[in-house]
N, C-alpha and C positions, 0 to 999 in steps of 0.2 A: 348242454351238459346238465345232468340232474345232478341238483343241489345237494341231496343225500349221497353220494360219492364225495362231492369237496368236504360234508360234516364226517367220513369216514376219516378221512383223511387229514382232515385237520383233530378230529379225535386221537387218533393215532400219534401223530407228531408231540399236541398237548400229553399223550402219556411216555413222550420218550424214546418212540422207536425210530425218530430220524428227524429231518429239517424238511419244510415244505420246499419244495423244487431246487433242493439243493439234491440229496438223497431220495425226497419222494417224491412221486409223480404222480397224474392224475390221467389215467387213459394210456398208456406210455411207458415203456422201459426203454429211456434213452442206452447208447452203446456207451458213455461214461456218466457217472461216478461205474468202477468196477461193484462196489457193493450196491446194491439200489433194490427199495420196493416200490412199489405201482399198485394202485387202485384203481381198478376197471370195472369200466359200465359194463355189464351185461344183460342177460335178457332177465326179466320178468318173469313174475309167477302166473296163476289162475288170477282170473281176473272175478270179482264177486261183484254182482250189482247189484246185490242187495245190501250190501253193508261198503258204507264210504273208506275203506283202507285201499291200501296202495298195495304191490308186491313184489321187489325189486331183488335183480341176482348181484353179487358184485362180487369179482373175483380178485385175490390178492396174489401178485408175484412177488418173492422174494429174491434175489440176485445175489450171490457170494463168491467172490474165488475160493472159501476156505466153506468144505461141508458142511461141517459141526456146526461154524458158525450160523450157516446161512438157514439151516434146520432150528436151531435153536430160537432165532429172530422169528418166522416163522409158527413158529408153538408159541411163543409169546403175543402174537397176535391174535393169535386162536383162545390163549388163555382172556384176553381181554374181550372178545366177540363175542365168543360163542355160550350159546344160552342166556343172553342178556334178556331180561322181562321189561314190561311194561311201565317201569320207574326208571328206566335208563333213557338218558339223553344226551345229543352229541356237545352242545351245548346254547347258549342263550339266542334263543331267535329260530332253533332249530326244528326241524320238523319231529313231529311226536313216535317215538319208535315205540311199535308195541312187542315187535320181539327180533330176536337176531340168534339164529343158531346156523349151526358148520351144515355145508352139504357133505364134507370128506373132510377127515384129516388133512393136516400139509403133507406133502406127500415131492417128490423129487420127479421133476417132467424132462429132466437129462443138464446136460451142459450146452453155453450156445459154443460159438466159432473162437472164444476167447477163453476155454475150457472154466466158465465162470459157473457153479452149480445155480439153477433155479427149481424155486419149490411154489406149490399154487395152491391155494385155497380157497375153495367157493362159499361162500353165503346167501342164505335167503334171510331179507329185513322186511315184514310189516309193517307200515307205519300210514299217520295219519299227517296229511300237509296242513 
């Protein structure tokens, strides 16, 4: 599991949008808590060989029974991500982010089998390990 996922994620929590594996996951939208977000690995950018950065996608679900709410938590993580520069870091020990902006707004991918609204946001992170 790539360790800049768990600093996502533990970022997130340290600014208040949930509890680690209580509320948030890693890989994962268990079927309970009803409210829940997850940080997922996903693919990768363009790879440069000429210059030593990384290029990493990661995508964030949101999970709510209540719309508003689950859009709102959502845009809140977007406010906190996206377009972060080069002086941001997840924290102490962490890998060097040189930048972090939105691929899409959050945006509503329907409801599952438990009518719970889910919202998805993708990110591309640069960084240096």
């Amino acid at each position: 599991m790539s360790i800049l996922i768990e600093q996502v994620l533990d970022y997130l929590a340290g600014q208040g949008i949930g509890t680690k594996a209580t509320d948030m996951f890693l890989n994962e939208l268990p079927d309970t808590p009803n409210n829940a977000t997850a940080v997922i690995d996903s693919s990768g950018g363009v790879i440069d060989n000429e210059v030593p950065v990384r290029n990493k996608r990661v995508q964030i679900l949101v999970r709510n029974t209540d719309y508003e709410t689950g859009h709102d938590l959502a845009e809140s993580i977007f406010q906190l991500l996206h377009q972060q520069k080069d002086t941001f870091t997840f924290g102490a020990g962490s890998v060097d982010v040189m930048t972090i902006f939105a691929i899409d707004e959050p945006y509503p991918i329907g409801q599952d089998d438990n009518n719970r609204h889910i919202f998805s946001t993708n990110y591309a992170i640069t960084y240096r390990e």
